[in-house]
C-alpha positions as CSV (number, residue, x, y, z in Angstrom):
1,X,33.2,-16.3,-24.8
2,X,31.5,-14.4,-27.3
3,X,31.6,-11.0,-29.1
4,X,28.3,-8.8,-30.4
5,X,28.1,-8.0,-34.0
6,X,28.3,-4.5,-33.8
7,X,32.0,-4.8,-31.9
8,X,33.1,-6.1,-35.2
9,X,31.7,-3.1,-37.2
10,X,33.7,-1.3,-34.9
11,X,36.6,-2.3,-36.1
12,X,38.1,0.1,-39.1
13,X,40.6,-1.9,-40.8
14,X,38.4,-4.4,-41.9
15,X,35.9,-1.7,-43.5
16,X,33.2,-3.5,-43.4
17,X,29.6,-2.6,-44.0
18,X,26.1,-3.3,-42.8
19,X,23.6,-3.5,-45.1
20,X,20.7,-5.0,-43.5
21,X,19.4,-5.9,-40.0
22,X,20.2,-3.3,-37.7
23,X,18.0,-4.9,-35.2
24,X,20.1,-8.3,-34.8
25,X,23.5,-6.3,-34.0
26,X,23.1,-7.3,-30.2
27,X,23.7,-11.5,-31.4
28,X,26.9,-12.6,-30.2
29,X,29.9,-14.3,-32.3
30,X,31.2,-17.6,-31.1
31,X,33.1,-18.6,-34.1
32,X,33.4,-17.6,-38.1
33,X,33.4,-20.3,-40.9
34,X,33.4,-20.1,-44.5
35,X,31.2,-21.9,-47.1
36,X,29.7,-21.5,-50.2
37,X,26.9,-24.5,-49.9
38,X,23.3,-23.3,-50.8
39,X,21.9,-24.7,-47.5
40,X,24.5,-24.9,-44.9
41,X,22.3,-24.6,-41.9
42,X,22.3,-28.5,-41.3
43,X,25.7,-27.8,-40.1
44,X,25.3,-24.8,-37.7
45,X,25.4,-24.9,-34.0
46,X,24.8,-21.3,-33.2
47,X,26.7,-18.3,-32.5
48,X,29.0,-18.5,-36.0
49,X,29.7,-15.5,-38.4
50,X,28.7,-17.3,-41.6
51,X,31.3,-15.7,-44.8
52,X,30.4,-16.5,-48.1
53,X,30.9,-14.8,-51.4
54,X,27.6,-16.2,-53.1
55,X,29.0,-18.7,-55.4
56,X,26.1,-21.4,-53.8
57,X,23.8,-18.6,-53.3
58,X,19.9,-19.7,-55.2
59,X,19.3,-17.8,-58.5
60,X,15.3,-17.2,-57.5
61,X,14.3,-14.3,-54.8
62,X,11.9,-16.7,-53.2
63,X,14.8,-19.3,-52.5
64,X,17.2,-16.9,-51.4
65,X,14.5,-15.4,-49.1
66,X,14.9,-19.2,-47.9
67,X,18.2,-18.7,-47.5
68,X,18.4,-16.4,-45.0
69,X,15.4,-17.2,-42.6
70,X,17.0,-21.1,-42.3
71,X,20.7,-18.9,-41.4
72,X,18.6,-17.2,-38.8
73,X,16.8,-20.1,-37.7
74,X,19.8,-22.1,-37.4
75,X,21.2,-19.3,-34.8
76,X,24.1,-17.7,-36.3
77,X,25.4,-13.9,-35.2
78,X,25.3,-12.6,-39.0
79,X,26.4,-13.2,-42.5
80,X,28.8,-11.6,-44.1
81,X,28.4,-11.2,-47.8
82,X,32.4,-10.6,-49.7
83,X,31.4,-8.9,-52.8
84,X,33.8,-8.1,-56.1
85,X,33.9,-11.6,-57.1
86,X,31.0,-13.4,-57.6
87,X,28.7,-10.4,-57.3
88,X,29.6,-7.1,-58.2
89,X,27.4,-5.7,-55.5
90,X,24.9,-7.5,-52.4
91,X,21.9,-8.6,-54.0
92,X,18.9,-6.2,-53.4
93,X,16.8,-9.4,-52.6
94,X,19.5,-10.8,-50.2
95,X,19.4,-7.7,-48.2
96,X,15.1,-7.6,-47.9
97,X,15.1,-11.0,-46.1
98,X,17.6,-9.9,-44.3
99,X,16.4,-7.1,-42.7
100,X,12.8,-9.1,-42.8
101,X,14.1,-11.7,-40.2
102,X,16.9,-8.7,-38.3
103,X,19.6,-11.0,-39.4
104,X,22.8,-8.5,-39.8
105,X,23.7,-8.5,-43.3
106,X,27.6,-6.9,-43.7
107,X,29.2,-6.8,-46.8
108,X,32.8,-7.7,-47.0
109,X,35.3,-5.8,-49.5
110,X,37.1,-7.3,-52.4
111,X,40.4,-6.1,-50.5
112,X,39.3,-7.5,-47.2
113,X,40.6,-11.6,-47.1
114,X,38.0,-13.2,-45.3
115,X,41.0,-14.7,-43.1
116,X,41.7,-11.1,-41.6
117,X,37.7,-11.2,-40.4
118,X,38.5,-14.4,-39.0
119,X,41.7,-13.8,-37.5
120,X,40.2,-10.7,-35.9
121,X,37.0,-12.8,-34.2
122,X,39.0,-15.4,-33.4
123,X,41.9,-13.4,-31.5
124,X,39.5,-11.6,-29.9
125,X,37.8,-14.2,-28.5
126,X,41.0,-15.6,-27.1
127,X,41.4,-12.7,-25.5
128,X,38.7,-13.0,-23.6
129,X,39.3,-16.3,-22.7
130,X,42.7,-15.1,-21.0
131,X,41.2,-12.6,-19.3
132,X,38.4,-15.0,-18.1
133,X,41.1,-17.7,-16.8
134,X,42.9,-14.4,-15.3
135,X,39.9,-12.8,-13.9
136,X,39.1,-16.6,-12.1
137,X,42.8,-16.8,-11.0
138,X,42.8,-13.9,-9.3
139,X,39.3,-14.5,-7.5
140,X,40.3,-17.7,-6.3
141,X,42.5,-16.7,-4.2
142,X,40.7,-13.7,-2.8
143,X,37.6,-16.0,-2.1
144,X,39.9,-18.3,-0.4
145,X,41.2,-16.0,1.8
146,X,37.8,-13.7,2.1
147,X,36.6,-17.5,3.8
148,X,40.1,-17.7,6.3
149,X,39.4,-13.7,8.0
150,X,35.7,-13.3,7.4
151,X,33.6,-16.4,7.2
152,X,30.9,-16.7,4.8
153,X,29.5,-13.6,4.4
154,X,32.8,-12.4,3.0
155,X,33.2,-15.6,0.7
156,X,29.9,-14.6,-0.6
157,X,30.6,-10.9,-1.7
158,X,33.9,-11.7,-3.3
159,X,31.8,-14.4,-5.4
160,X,29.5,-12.1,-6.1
161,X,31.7,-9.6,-7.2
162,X,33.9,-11.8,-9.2
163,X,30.4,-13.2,-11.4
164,X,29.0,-9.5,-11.1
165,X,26.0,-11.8,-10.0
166,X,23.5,-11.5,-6.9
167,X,24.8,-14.2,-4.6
168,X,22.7,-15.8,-1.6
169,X,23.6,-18.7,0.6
170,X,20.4,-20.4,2.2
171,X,20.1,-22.6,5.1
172,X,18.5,-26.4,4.4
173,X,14.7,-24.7,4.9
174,X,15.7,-22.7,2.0
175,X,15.6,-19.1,4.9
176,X,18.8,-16.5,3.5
177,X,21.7,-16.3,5.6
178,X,24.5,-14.2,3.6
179,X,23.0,-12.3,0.4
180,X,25.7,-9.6,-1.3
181,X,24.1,-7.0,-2.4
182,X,21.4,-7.4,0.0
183,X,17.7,-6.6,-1.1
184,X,16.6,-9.5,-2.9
185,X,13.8,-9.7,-4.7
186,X,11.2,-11.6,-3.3
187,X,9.9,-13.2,-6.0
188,X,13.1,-14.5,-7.4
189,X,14.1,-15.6,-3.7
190,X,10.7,-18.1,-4.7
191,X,11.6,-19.0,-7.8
192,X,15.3,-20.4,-5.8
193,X,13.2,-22.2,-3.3
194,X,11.8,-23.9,-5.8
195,X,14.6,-25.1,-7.8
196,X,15.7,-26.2,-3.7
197,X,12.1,-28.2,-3.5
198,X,12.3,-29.6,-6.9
199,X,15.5,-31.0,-6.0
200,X,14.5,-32.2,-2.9
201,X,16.2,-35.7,-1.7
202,X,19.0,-35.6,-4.6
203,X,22.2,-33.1,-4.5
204,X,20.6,-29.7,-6.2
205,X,23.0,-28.5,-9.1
206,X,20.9,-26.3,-11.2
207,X,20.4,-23.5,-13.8
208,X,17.2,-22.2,-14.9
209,X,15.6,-19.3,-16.8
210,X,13.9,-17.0,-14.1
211,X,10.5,-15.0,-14.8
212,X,12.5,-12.0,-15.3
213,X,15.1,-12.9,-17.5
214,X,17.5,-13.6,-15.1
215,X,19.5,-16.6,-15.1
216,X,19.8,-18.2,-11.5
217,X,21.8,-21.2,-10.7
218,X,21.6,-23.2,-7.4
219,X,24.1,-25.9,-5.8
220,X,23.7,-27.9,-3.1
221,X,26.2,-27.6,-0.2
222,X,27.4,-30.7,1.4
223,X,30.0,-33.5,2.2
224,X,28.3,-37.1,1.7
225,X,25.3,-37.4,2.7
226,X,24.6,-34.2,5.1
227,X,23.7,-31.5,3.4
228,X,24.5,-28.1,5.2
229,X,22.6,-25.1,2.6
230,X,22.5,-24.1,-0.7
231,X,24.5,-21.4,-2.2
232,X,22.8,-19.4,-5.4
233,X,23.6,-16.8,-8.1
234,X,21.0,-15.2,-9.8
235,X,23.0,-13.3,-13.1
236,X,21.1,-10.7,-15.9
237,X,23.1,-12.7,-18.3
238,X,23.9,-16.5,-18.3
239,X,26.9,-17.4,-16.0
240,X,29.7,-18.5,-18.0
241,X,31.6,-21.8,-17.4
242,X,34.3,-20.0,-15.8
243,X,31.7,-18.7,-13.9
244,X,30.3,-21.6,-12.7
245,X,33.8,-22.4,-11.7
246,X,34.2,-20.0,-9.3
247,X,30.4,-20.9,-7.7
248,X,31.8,-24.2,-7.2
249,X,34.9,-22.9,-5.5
250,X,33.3,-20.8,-3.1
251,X,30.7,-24.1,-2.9
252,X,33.6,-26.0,-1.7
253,X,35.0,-23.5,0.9
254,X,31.4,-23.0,2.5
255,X,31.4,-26.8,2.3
256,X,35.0,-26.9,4.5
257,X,33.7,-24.0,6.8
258,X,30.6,-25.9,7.6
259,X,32.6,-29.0,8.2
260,X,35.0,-27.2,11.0
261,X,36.1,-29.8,13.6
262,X,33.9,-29.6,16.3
263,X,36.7,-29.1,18.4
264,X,38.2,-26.4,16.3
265,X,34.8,-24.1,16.3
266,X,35.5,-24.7,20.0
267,X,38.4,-23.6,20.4
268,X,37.0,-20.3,18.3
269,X,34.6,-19.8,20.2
270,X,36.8,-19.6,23.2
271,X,39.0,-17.0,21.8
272,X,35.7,-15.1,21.2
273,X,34.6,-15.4,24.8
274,X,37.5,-14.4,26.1
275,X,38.2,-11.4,23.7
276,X,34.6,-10.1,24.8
277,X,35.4,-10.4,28.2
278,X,38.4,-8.3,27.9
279,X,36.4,-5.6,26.3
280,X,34.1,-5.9,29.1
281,X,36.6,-6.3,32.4
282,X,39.2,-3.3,31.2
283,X,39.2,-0.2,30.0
284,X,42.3,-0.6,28.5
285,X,42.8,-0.2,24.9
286,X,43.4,-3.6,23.8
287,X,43.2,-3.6,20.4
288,X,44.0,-7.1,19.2
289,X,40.7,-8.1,21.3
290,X,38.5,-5.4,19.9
291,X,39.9,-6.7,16.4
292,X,38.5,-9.9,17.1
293,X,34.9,-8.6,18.7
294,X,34.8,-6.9,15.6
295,X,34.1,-10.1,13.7
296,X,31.1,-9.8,14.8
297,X,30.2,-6.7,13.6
298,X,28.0,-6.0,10.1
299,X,29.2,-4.2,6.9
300,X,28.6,-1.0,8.8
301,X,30.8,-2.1,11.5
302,X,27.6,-2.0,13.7
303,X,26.8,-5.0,16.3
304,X,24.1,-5.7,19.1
305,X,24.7,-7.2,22.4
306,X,22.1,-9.8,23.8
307,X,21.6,-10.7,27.3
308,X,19.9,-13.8,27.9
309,X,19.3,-14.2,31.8
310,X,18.8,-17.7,33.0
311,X,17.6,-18.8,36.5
312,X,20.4,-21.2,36.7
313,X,24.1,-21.8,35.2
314,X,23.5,-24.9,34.2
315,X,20.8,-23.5,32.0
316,X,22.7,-21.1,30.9
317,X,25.0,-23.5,29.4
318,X,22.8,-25.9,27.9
319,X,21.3,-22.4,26.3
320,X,24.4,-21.2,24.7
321,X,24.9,-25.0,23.1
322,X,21.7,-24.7,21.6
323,X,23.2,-20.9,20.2
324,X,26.6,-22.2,18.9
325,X,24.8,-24.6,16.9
326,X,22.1,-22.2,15.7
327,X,25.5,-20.0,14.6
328,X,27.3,-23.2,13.1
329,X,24.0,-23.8,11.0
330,X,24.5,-19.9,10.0
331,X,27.9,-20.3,9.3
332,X,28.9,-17.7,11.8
333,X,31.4,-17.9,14.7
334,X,30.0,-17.5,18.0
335,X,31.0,-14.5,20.2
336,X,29.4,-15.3,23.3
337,X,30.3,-15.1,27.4
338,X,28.6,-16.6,29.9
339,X,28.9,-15.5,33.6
340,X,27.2,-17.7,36.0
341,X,23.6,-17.2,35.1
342,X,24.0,-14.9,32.5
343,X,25.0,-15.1,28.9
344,X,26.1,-12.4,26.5
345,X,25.9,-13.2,23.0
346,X,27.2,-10.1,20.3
347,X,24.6,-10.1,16.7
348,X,25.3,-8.5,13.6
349,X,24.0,-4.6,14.0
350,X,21.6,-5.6,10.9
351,X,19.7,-8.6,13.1
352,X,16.5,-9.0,14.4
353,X,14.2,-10.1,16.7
354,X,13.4,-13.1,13.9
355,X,16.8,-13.9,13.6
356,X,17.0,-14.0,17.6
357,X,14.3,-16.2,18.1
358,X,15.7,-18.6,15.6
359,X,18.3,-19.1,17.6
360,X,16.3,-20.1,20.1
361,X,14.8,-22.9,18.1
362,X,16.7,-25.9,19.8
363,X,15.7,-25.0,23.6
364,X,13.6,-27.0,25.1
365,X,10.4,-25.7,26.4
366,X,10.5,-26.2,29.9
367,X,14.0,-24.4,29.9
368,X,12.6,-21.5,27.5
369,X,10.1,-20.5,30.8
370,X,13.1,-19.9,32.6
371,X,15.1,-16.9,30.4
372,X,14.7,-14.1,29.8
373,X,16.0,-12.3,26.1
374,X,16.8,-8.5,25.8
375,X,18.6,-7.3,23.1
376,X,20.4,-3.5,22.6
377,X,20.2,-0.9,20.0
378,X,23.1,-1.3,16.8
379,X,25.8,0.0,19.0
380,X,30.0,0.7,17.1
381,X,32.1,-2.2,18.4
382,X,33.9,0.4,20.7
383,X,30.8,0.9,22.5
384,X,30.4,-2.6,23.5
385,X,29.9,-2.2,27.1
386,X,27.3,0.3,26.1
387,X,25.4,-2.3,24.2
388,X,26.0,-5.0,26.6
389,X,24.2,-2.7,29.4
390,X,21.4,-1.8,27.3
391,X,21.1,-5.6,26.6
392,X,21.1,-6.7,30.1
393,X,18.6,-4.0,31.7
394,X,16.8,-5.2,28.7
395,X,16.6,-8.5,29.4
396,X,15.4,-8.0,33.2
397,X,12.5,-6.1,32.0
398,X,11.6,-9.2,29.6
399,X,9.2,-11.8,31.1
400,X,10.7,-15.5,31.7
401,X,9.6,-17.1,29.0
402,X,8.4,-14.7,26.9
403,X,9.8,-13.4,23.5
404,X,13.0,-11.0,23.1
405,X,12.3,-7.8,23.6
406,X,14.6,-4.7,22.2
407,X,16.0,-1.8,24.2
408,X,14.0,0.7,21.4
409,X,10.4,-0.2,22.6
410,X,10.9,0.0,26.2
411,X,11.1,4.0,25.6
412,X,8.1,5.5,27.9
413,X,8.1,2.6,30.2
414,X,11.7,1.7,30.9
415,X,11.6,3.1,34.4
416,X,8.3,1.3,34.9
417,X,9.7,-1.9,33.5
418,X,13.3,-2.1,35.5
419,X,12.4,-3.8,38.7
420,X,15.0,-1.5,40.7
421,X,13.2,2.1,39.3
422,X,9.8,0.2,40.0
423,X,10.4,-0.4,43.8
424,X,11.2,3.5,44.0
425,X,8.0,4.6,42.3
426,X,6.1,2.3,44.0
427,X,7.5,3.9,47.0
428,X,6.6,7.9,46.2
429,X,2.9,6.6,44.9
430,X,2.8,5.3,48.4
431,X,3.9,8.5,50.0
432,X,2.3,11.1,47.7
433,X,-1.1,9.3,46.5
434,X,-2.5,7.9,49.8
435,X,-3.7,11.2,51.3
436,X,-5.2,12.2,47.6
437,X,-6.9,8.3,47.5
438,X,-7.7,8.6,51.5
439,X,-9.5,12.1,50.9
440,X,-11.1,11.1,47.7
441,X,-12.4,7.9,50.4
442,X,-13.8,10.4,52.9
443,X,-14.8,13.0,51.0
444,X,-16.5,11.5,47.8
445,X,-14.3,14.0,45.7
446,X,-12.3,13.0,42.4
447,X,-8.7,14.3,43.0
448,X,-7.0,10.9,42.0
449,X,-8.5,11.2,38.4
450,X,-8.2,14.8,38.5
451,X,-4.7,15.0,38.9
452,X,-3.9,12.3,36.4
453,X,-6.0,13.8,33.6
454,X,-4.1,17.2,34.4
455,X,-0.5,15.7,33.8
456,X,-1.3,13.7,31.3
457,X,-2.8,16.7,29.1
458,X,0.4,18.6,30.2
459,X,-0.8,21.2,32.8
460,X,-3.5,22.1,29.5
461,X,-6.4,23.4,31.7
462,X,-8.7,22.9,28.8
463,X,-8.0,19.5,27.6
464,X,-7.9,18.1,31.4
465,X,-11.1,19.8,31.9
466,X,-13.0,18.3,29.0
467,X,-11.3,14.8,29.5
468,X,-12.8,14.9,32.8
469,X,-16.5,16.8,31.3
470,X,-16.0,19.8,34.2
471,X,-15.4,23.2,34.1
472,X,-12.0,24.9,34.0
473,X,-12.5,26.7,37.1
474,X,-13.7,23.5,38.4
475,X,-10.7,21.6,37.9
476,X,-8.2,24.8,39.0
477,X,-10.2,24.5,42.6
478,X,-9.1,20.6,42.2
479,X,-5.8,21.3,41.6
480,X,-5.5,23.9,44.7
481,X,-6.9,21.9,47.1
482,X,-4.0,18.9,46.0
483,X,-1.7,21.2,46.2
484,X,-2.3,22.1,49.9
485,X,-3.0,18.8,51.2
486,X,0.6,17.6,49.4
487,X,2.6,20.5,50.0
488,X,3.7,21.2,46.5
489,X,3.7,23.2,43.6
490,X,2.6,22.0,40.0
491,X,4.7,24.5,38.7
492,X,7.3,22.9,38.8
493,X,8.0,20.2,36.2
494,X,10.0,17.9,38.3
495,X,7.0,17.8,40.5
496,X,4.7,16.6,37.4
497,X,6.8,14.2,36.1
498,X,7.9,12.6,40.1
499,X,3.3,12.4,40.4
500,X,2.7,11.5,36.9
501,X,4.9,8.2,37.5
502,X,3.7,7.9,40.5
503,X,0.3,7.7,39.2
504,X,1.1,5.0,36.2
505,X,3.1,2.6,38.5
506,X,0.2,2.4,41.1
507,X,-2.1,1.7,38.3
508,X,-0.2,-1.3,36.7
């Protein structure tokens, strides 16, 4: 606990006065003592609000310049200078070396007992030790039960909120899984890998100095030997020891989450399933099972469904094994359903194909070649079957054994992609394009490429024309004579579009 120097010129009944080193009123009071040596600095720790009415103080300018740089060497907040006893006044020489090494020179009043400065500092700073002890009482309890109802990406804001500190929690490979407020700076997310590395093989409990004045403090989180992350706080100001307290609480209940009986995560993961396959089976309003989904939801209450398609159950199940444990290693719960071949797994709206491949990382290869990964847009948790549809047509557009693909790049080629739509449009190309391709055969003409270069400009006679490097009138002739052998009209912009798809899916 500490207070600056310029919250005790604040304070009026004390009428005190600075005379010198403006510049130094940001040092912080720890504690106030009294002396009169000529060179107390030998016993200074730092921090103290030296008092003194002068009665040691050196006759000669050059000593007493002496004086004051070893008091500012030594550390303390300021000195304060009682005048109408000894001296009538500051000394003039006093108050130069002073301001020469910013160390804040106040001048004490005859009718101002040195005790009242005292008593004042000291009181305060008991204060804020109460309120310290109170502030950590009161977190304790909401970081306790942040960790019961939301896991550890709710332990980590209260922390983080509670140290007014950015807070991350890190897997063993040093990769962020929780980090409140998000957008951490890159290169202070290096300089925490390295404390990790320099630690490496030895519990990490550390506190360093970063680059940019931040103080960032890492611990180690584990039971015995097995070590499941590292949880970090990176502070503008140095974290306090009731501070540090409250790290190593919320240590402790990432420590017991991590550590869940694997029974118990089981059993979780159970109530999971089957409160996602509510949601999907009913359209009843059940709220206590969209409650539960909606643990799986971000900060924005946002989630995405993926679809992992496997060629057989078994597969299946030895897939979503490898996915609990991925989620244990996270410290998430798993909210997952599998149905035969199929499994539905719900992400955090925020996630992304990086964090879905990671959770991957523990299938074996010659299963990977036979699944296939789509994953939806961010969908609200009452849109769940929504998300789990965009997921699943998705995932049969994916290739077995190929990456994840989302729903959002499949715009332009969805219907192309879907085997279902693909069978349809491979049926008009059939029907419409093989009297085009069997009169382009006989006749050496170019309809084929015609057409296409005319749909794909937009019916733009101009752009089709130079595309193909013929005249205008050239290409209308084109267009008539397609018209009359299919018995159409390109005025019509279902026609387009039906021919235009047409076109791409016989050329894929």
């Amino acid at each position: 606990m500490n207070l600056p120097v310029r919250w005790l010129l604040s304070q009026p009944e004390l009428a005190l006065e600075l005379r010198a080193g403006a510049a130094g009123l940001g040092r912080e009071i720890t504690f106030v003592s009294t002396t009169e040596l000529s060179d107390p600095s030998q016993w200074l720790t730092g921090g103290e609000l030296i008092l003194t009415t002068g009665i040691g103080l050196p006759e000669a300018s050059g000593d007493r310049r002496r004086y004051v740089r070893e008091l500012s060497e030594s550390g303390i907040a300021a000195l304060g200078f009682g005048t109408g006893l000894s001296h009538a006044a500051v000394p003039e020489d006093l108050i130069s070396a002073a301001e020469e090494f910013a160390l804040p020179l106040l001048e004490v009043p005859l009718p101002t007992p040195f005790a009242a400065v005292a008593k004042k500092v000291m009181g305060r700073l008991a204060e804020q030790e109460y309120e310290a002890v109170l502030r950590a009482s009161r977190a304790q309890p909401r970081m306790t039960r942040a960790a019961i109802q939301g896991g550890a990406g709710a332990t980590i804001r209260e922390l983080a909120v509670a140290c007014s500190a950015t807070v991350l929690l890190l897997d063993t490979g040093g990769r962020v899984i929780e980090a409140h407020p998000d957008g951490v700076d890159p290169a202070v997310l290096t300089e925490i890998t390295g404390l990790i590395a320099a630690g490496s093989g030895s519990a990490v409990s550390s506190a360093a100095l970063g680059r940019g004045g931040a103080t960032i403090a890492v611990q180690t989180i584990g039971i015995g030997a097995v070590v499941h992350g590292h949880l970090a706080a990176v502070s503008p100001t140095a974290l306090s020891h009731l501070d540090q307290v409250l790290l190593g609480h919320a240590n402790s209940l990432l420590a017991l989450d991590f550590e869940k009986p694997r029974r118990l995560r089981a059993a979780q993961n159970r109530l999971n399933s089957e409160a996602l396959g509510l949601l999907l089976s009913t359209e009843l309003d059940l709220g206590p099972a969209r409650g539960q989904v909606g643990q799986a939801a971000d900060d924005r209450g946002l989630l995405r469904a993926m679809v992992v398609l496997c060629e057989t159950g078994d597969l299946a199940e030895r897939v979503e094994s490898v996915v609990d444990e991925r989620c244990g290693g996270a410290a998430r719960q798993l909210f997952a359903r599998r149905d035969g071949a199929r499994l539905t797994v719900l992400l955090r709206g925020g996630d992304d194909i990086g964090f879905a491949l990671r959770l991957f990382e523990g299938v074996r290869s010659p299963d990977r070649k036979g699944m296939r990964v789509g994953l939806s847009a961010a969908h609200r948790v009452e849109e769940l079957a929504a998300a789990v549809e965009q997921a699943r047509l998705t995932a049969s557009a994916a290739e077995f054994g190929g990456r994840p693909i989302e729903f959002a790049t499949l715009a332009g080629s969805a219907l192309l992609t879907f085997p279902d739509s693909r069978r349809v449009l491979d049926a008009v190309a059939d029907t419409l394009l093989t009297p085009l391709a069997d009169h382009d055969a006989r006749q050496g003409t170019e309809l084929l490429t015609s057409l296409r270069a005319y749909l794909e400009a937009n019916g733009h006679w101009e752009s089709a024309a130079a595309t193909l490097g013929v005249h205008r009138h050239t290409l209308r002739s084109r267009i008539a004579r397609i018209e009359t052998i299919l018995g159409c009209d390109m005025d019509v912009a279902r026609v387009r579009a039906e021919l235009l798809l047409a076109i791409i899916s016989r050329g894929r």
